[in-house]
C-alpha atoms as one frame of an Amber mdcrd trajectory, in Angstrom:
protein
 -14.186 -39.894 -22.495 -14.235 -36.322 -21.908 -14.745 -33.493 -24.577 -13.486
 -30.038 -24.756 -15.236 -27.849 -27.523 -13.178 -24.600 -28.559 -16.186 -21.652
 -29.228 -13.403 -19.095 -29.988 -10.679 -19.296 -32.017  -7.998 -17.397 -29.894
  -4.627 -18.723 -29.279  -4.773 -18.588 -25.078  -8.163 -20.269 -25.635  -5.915
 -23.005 -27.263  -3.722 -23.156 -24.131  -6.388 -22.933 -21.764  -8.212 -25.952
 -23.800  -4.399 -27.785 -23.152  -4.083 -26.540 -19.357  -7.661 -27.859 -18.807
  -6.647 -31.669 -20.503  -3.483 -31.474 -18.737  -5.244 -30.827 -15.120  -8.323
 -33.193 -15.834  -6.001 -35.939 -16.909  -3.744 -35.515 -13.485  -7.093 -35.230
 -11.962  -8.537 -38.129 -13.366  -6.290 -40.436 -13.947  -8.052 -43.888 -15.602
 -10.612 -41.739 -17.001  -9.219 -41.998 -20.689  -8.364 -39.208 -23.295  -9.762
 -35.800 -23.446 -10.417 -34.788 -26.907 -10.193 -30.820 -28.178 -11.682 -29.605
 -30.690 -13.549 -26.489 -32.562 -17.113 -26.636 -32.918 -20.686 -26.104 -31.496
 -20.890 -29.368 -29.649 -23.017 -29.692 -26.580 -21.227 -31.993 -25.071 -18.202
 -31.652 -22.355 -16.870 -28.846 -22.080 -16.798 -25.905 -24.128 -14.196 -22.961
 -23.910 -14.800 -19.162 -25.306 -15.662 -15.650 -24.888 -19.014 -15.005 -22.790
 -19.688 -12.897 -25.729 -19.396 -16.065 -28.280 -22.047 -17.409 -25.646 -24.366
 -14.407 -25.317 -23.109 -14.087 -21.880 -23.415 -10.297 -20.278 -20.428  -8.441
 -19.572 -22.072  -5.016 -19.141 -20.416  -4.855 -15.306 -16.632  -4.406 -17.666
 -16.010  -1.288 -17.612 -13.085  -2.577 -20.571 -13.604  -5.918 -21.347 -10.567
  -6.213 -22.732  -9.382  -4.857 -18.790 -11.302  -5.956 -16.734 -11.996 -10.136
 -16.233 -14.941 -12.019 -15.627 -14.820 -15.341 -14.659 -18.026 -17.477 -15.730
 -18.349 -21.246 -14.965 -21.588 -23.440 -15.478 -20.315 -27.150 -15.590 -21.852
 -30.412 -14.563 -20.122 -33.359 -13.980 -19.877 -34.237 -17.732 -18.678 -30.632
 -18.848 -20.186 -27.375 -19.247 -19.289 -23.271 -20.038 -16.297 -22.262 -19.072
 -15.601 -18.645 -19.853 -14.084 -15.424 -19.611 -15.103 -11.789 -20.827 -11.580
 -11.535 -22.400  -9.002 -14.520 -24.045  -7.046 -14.154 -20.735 -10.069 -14.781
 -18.803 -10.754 -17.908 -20.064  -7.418 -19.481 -18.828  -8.375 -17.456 -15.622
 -11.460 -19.392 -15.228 -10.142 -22.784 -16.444  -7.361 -22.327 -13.219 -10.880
 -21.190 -10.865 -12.480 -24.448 -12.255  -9.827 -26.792 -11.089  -9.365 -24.562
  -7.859 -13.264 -25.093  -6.986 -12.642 -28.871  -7.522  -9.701 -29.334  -5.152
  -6.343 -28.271  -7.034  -3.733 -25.520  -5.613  -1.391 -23.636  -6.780   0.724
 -22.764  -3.616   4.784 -22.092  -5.332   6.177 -22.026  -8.764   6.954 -24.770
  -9.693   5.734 -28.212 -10.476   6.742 -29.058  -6.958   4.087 -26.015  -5.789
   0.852 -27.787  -7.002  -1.606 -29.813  -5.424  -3.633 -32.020  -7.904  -5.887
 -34.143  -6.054  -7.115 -37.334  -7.857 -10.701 -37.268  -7.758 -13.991 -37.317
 -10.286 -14.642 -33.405 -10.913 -17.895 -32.128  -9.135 -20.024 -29.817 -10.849
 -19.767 -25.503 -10.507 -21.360 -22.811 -11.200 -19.695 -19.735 -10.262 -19.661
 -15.912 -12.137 -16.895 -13.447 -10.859 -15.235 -10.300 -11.347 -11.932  -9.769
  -9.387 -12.040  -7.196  -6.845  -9.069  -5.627  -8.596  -7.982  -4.855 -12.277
  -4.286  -4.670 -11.844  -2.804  -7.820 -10.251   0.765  -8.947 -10.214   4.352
  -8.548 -10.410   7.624  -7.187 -11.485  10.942  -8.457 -11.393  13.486  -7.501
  -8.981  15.997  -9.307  -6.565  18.361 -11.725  -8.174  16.812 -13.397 -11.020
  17.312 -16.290 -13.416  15.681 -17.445 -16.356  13.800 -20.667 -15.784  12.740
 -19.221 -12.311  11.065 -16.267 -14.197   9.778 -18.728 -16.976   8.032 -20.632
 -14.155   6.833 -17.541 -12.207   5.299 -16.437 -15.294   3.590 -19.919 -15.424
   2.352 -19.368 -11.736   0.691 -16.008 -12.563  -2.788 -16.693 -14.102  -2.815
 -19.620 -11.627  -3.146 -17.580  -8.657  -5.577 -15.562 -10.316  -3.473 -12.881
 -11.522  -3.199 -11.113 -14.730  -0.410  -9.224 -15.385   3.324  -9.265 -15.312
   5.941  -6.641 -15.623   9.215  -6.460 -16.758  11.355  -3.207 -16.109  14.054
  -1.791 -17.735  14.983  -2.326 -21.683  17.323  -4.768 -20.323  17.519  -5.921
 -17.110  20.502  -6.395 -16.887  21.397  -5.594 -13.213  18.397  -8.401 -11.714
  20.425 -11.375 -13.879  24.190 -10.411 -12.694  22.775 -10.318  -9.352  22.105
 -13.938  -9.582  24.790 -15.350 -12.171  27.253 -13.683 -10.539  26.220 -14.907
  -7.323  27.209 -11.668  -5.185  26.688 -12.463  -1.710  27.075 -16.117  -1.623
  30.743 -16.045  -4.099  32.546 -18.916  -1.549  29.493 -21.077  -3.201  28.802
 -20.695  -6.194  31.447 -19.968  -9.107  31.229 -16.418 -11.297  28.890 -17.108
 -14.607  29.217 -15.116 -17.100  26.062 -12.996 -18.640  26.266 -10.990 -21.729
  23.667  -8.159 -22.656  22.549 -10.244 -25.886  21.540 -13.548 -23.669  19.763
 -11.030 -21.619  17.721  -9.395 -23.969  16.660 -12.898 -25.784  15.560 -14.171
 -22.336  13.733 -11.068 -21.743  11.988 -11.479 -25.460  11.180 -15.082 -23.883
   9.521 -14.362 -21.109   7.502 -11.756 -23.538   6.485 -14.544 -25.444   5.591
 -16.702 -22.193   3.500 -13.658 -21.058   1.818 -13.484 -24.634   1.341 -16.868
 -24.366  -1.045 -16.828 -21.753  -2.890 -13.385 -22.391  -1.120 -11.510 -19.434
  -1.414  -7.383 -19.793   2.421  -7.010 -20.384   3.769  -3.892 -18.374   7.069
  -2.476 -20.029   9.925  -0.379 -19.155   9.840   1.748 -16.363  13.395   3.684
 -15.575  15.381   4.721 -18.544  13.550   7.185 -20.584  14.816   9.956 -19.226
  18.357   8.906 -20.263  17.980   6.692 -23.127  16.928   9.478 -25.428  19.645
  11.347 -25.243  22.789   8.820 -26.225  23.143   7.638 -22.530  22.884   3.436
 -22.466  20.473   2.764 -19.380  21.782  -0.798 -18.941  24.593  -0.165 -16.043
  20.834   1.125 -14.402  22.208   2.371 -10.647  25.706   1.983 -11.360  28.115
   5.143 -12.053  29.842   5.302 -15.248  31.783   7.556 -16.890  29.806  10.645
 -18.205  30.503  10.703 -21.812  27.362  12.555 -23.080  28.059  14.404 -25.922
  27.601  18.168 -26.160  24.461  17.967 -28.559  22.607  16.060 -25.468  24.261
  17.670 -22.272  22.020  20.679 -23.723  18.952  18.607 -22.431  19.893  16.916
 -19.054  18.522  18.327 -15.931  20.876  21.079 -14.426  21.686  20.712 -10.867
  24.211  23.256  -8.954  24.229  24.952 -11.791  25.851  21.916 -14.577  23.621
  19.439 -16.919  24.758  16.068 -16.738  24.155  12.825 -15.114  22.870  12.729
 -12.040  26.393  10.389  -9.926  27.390   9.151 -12.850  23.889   6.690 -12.601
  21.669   6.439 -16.065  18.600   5.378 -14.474  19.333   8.457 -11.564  19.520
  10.998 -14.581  16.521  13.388 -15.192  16.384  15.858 -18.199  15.008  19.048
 -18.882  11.515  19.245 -19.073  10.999  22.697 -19.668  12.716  22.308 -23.449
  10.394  22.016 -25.941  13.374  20.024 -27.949  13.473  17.917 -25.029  10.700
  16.760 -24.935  10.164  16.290 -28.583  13.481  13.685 -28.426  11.355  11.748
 -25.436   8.586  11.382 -27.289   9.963  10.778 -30.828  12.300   7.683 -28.640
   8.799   6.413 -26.901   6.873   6.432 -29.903   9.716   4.751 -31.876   9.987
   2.067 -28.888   6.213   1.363 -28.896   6.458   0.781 -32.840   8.918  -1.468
 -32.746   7.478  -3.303 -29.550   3.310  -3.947 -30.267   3.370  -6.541 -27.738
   3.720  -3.721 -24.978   0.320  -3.368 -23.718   1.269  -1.265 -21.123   4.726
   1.247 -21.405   5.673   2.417 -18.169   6.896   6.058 -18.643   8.765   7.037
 -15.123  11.085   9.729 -14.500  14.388   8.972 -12.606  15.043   6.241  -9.927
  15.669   9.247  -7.338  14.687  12.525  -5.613  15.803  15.848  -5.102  17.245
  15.616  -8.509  15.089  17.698 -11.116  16.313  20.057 -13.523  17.069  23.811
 -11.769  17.236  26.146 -15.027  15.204  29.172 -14.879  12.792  27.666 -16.882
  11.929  24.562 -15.257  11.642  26.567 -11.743   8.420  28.272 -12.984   6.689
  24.933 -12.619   6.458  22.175 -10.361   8.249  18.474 -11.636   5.073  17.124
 -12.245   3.332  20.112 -14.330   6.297  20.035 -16.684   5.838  15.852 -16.565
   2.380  15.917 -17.771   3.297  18.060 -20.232   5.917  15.530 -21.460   2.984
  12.887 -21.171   0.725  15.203 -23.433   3.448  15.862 -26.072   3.999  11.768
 -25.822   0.476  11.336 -26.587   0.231  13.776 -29.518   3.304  11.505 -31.174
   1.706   8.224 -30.108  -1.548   9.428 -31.924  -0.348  10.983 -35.200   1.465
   7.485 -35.752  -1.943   5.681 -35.352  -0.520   3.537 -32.251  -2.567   2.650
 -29.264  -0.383   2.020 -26.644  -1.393   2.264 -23.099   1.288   4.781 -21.274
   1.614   4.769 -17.058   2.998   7.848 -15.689   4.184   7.679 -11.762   3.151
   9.472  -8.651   6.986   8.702  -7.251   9.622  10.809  -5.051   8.997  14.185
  -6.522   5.434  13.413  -8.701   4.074  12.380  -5.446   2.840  15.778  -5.347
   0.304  16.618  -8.308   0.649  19.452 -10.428  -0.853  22.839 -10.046  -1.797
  23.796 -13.525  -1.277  21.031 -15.922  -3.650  18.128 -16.920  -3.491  15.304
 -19.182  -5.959  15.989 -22.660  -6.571  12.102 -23.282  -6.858  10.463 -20.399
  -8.237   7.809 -21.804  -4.645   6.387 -23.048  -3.145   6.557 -19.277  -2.884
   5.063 -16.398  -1.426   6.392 -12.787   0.783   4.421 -10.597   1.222   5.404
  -7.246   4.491   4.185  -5.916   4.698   4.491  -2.252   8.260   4.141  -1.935
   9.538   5.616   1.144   6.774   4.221   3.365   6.765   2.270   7.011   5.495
  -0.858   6.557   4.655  -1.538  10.458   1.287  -0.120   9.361  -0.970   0.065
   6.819  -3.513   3.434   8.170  -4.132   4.596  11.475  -7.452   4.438  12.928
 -10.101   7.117  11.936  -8.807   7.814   8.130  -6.554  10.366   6.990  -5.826
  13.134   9.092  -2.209  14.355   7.614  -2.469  17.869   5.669  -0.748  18.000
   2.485   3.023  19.182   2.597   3.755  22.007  -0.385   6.248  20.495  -3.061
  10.045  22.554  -2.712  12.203  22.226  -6.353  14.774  19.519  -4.807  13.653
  20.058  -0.978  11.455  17.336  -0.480  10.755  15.328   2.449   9.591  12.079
   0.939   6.123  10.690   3.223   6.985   8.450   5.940   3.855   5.987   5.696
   0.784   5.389   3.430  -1.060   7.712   5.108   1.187  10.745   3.784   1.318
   9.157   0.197  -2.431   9.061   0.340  -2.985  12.581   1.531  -0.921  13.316
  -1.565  -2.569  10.954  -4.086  -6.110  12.842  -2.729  -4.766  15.917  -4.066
  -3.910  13.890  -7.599  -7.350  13.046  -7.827  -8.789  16.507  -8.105  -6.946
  16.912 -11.596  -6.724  13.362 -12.221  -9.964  11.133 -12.719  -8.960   7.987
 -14.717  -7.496   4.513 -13.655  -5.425   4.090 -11.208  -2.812   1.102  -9.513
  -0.462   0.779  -6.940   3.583   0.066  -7.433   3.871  -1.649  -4.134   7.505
  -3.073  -2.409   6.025  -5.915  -0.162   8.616  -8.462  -1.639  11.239  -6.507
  -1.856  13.063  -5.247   1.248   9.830  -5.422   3.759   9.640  -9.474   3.272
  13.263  -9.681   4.731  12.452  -8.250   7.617   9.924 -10.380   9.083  11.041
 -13.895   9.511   7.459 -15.220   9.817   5.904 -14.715   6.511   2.582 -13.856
   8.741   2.852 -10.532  10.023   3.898  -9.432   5.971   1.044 -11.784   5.311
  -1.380  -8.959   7.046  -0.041  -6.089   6.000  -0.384  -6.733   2.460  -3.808
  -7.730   2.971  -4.913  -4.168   4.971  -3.180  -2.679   2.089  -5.297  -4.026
  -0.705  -7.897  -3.182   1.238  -6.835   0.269   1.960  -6.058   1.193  -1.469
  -9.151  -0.251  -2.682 -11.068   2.057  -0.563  -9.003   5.110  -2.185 -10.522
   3.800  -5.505  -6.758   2.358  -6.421  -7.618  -0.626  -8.302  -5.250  -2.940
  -8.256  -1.147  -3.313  -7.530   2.037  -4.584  -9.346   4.545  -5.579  -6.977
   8.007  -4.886  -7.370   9.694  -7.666  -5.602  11.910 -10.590  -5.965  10.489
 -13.804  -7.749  11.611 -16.140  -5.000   9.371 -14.920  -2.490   8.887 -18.148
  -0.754   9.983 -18.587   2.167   9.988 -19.601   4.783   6.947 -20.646   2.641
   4.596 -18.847  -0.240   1.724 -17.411   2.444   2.354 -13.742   1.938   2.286
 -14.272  -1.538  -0.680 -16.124  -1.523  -2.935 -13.740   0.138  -1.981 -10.958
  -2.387  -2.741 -13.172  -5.506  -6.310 -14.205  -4.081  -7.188 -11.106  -2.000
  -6.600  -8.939  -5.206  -8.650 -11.832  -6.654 -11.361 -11.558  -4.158 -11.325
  -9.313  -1.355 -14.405 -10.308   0.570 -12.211 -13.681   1.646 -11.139 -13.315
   5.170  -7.791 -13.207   5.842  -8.175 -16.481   8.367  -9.996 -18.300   5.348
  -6.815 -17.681   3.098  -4.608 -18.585   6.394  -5.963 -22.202   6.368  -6.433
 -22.582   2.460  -2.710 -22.320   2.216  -1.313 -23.543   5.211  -3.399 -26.744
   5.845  -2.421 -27.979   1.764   1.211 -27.157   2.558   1.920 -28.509   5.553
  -1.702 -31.074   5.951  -2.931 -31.600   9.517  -0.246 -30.199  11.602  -0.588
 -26.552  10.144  -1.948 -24.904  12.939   1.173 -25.622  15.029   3.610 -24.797
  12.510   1.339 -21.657  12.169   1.550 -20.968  15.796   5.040 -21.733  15.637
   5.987 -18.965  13.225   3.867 -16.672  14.650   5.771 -16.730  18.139   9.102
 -15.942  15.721   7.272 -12.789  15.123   6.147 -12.186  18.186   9.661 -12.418
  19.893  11.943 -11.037  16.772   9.671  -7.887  16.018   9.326  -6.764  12.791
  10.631  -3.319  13.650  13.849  -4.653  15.054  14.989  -5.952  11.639  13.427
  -3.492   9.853  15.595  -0.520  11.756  12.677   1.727  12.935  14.018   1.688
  16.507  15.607   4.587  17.292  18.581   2.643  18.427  18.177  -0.503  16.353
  20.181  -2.857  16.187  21.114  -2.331  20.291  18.305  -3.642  22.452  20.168
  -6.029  24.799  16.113  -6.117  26.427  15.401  -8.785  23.032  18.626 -10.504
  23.740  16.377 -13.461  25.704  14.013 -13.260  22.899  16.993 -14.047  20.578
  17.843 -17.020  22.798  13.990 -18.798  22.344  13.939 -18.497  18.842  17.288
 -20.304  18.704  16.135 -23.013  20.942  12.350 -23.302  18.619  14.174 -23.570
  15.418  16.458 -26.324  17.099  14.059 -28.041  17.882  11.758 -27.911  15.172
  14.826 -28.554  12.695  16.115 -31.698  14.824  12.030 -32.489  14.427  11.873
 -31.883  11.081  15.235 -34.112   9.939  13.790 -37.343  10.522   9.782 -36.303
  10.192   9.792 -33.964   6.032   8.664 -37.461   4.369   4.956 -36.923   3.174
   2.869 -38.852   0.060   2.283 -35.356  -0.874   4.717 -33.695  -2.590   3.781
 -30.370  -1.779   3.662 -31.099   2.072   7.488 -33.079   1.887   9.201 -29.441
  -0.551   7.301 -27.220   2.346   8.774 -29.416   5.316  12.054 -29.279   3.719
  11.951 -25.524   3.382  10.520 -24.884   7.281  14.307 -26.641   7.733  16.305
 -24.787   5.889  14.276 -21.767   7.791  14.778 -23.019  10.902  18.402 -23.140
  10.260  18.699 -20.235   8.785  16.777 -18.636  11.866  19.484 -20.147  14.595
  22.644 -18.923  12.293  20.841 -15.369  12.565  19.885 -15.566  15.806  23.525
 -15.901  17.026  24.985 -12.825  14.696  21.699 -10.867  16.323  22.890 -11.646
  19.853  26.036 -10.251  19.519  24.550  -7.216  17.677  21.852  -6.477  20.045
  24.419  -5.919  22.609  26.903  -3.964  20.901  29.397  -5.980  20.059  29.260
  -5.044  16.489  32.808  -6.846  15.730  32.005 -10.510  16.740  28.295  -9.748
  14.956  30.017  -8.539  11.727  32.304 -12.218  11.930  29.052 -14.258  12.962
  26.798 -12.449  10.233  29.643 -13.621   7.776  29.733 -16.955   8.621  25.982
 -16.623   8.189  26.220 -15.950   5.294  28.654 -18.216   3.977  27.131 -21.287
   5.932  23.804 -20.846   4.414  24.661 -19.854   1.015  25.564 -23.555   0.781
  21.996 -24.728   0.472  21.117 -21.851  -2.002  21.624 -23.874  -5.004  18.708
 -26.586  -3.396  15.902 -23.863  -2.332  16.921 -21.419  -4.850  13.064 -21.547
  -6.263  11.991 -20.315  -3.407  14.741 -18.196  -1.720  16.428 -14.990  -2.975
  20.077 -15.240  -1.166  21.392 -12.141  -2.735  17.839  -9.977  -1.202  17.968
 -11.901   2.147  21.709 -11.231   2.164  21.747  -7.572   1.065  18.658  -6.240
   3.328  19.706  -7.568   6.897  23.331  -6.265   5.976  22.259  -3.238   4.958
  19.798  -2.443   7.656  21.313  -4.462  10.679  24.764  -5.507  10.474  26.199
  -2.207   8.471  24.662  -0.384  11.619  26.853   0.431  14.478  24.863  -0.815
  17.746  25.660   1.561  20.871  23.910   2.203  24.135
């Protein structure tokens, strides 16, 4: 019988004492009981703080921040710890990685749990990066985010972010099923089920010790009587005349910005302003102490900031670090210690000329890199873009990282603290490459990159079903945030060879000639005349006749004794398929026959929506759907 001995008394100690049973029992499977407990006992295992142990953490620069992984077990048991609560469910998930197990999808379906006797380890770690995870996007529902969640410290990630005070927009995505109606029948979603499943999957995320990241969009509307929850949608502007007074004032009226609450910016110049923003935040982080993180961006646009004499005399992001500093002051004379992230986004991507932030210690930038290419991650040689000079409402947003990190240089000189990325991998980029692989790279020169530019760490906005044609990309963020001295080719065969066993090298090659012959750029619109190039149109053609192949293959040859291998087999199918659907919508578009594409991308759509309901874990229908509309189909394709 096996023993594990709780050192701390810590309620994600408790879970990571029940995730470790769970595991060793799958594990281990005639090996009897595992008993948990409190105490001092020497024997098994024993779970707790590396302080409880007189372990050093001097290398945290927080401890409560920054995770160290420390295992020392035998055969029969040993330390497992962590610097931090969250750590030690961080380590317990390393543990049973070193001794065979995988997480590879959400999902119970997504693990591999080898049976075996455990071997011993002794391994001490500190991820490469602070900041690693996620926030929702795409079409969501609500046991996919309770199981994403789930996935998070498995992978070796730490924190999770929910945006908006409701998110209302992500759920009707999915419930309403836009994109894939002929499907799936209208569900109705009220605001009230949306907040409670929003509180659940803050309780989830307390659960496991995850920094929870709040908010976002919203306070620059919320505060003054507009409701943030139709988010990008227009809606009548009913402000009142009290808070016109303080919305931004563009072409010479103060309102909202197209009708769109999360769109709307105020006027930062007013000192009454800014007292309402700060009175609402402050209010907000009382009421919400489970927010270890509050997100406080400016609106979800550009070009849009307030034009009154006042506000001209500065730049937008002098007058928003002064709206951080008065934040602060309100935060601190109520005694609360809220962390507060302030954006380097559209118009803050340039950094203010005279203002600075007077406790620094309470923030955290974000650089959001919004408008970038992603057909590159830097060119050789470093940076070698000057600085443009910030225009009131005249800017031209940076074309590629290289641009936003010329910018973020000139951050630094005022700004000295933390810093993280906001990155958009999973969002629209992942549509556009049909391999997983070449996405796969990029976001592994990007970690890399930003690392190097002493950015430590990234959130991803991007959809939760991220999976497919399978979980690679995904995969190499989680562990080369966890560890970036893993080659890429290491993490390449980790993944692939437990998800698809000994034939993952051709299915690897296989998806890697998709990319080769449907470029990345094509779908992705950075052609100048994309979508005509009747020069792919043969290309086109040899994907078709791969994925028929591979999917007549693949009907009679998915069974494996390992679950894992038979769910990723099944979901290479259902790529395959949707690859040859595509493929003959492309081939009309890529020779300018934009009406037969426009009936083919329909049926497309229609055709495949009918297996949504069956890979829906893995597979965002309303993203897929949206994106190569949006940047192919909606396109007209001429010579």
């Amino acid at each position: 019988m096996l023993y594990i001995n709780k050192i701390t008394q810590n309620p994600v100690v408790d879970f990571a004492a029940d995730e470790l049973k769970k595991y060793l029992r799958m594990m281990m499977s005639e090996a009897g009981d595992v008993k948990i407990g409190y105490g001092e006992g020497k024997e098994g295992f024993r779970l707790g703080l590396m302080q409880d142990f007189g372990l050093d953490v001097s290398d945290a620069e927080d401890a409560e921040l920054d995770d160290i992984i420390y295992i020392d077990c035998t055969r029969m048991g040993g330390i497992i710890a962590g610097d931090n609560p969250r750590s030690v469910l961080l380590a317990v998930y390393e543990y049973l990685r070193q001794n065979g197990c995988r997480w590879l999808y959400p999902g119970v379906d997504g693990e591999y749990i080898p049976m075996k006797d455990i071997e011993p380890v002794k391994y001490r770690h500190k991820p490469s990066c602070r900041y690693r995870g996620q926030c929702n996007e795409g079409a969501e529902y609500q046991a996919n985010m309770l199981e994403v969640i789930e996935f998070t410290p498995k992978v070796g990630m730490n924190v999770f972010m929910v945006e908006f005070f409701l998110p209302r927009v992500y759920y009707k995505r999915y419930y309403e099923h836009e994109h894939n109606e002929e499907n799936r029948p209208f569900e109705m979603i009220t605001d009230d089920q949306i907040l409670q499943w929003k509180r659940m999957c803050e309780t989830e995320i307390a659960r496991r010790g995850l920094q929870f990241h709040d908010i976002g969009h919203g306070w620059t509307a919320a505060p003054f009587g507009i409701n943030t929850a139709a988010c990008w949608d227009s809606i009548p502007d009913e402000v009142d005349d009290e808070n016109r007074q303080y919305l931004a004032e563009i072409g010479g009226k103060r309102g909202m910005w197209k009708g769109q609450p999360l769109n709307t910016n105020f006027c930062m110049s007013n000192p009454k302003a800014r007292k309402k923003y700060a009175n609402y935040v402050a209010d907000y982080a009382e009421k919400h102490s489970n927010s270890d993180y509050l997100h406080l961006w400016l609106a979800d646009d550009f070009n849009n900031h307030c034009e009154c004499e006042a506000c001209r005399q500065k730049t937008a992001s002098d007058w928003y670090m002064m709206v951080m500093n008065d934040t602060d002051e309100e935060l601190a004379r109520r005694g609360l210690d809220t962390r507060l992230v302030f954006i380097a986004y559209q118009d803050t991507a340039w950094a203010p000329k005279a203002e600075t932030l007077k406790n620094p210690d309470r923030f955290t930038m974000l650089l959001a890199p919004i408008s970038r290419s992603y057909t590159e991650t830097l060119p050789e040689g470093g940076l070698t873009s000057k600085p443009t000079e910030y225009v009131r409402n005249k800017i031209q947003r940076p074309r590629n990282l290289e641009e936003y990190l010329v910018l973020f240089e000139e951050w630094k000189k005022m700004w000295k603290g933390a810093n993280m990325s906001y990155e958009y991998h999973f969002w629209r980029p992942q549509c556009f490459d049909l391999s997983g692989i070449v996405l796969a790279k990029r976001v592994y020169e990007d970690i890399l990159a930003y690392k190097s530019f002493d950015i430590n760490g990234i959130i991803e906005d991007g959809s939760q079903r991220s999976f497919f044609p399978n979980g690679f990309a995904f995969y190499t963020y989680a562990r080369c945030l966890f560890d970036n001295s893993t080659p890429f080719e290491a993490i390449a065969e980790d993944y692939y060879s437990h998800i698809y066993g000994k034939e993952w090298k051709r299915i690897y090659s296989y998806l890697e000639k998709i990319a080769e012959l449907i470029p990345y750029t094509y779908l992705h619109g950075a052609r100048p005349k994309a979508p005509y190039a009747p020069e792919l149109l043969e290309n086109f053609k040899e994907v078709k006749t791969m994925c028929l192949d591979m999917k007549n293959c693949l009907e009679e040859n998915y069974l494996s004794d390992i679950r894992v291998e038979t769910v990723s087999r099944l979901l290479l199918k259902y790529h395959a398929e949707f690859c040859i659907l595509l493929c003959d919508a492309i081939m009309e578009k890529c020779v300018g026959n934009n009406g037969k594409a426009e009936e083919l991308y329909h049926k497309f759509r229609r055709e495949f929506g009918k297996h949504e309901v069956e890979i829906e874990r893995y597979y965002d229908q309303w993203l897929w759907m949206n994106y190569l509309k949006t940047n192919v189909f909606d396109r007209e394709a001429k010579a």
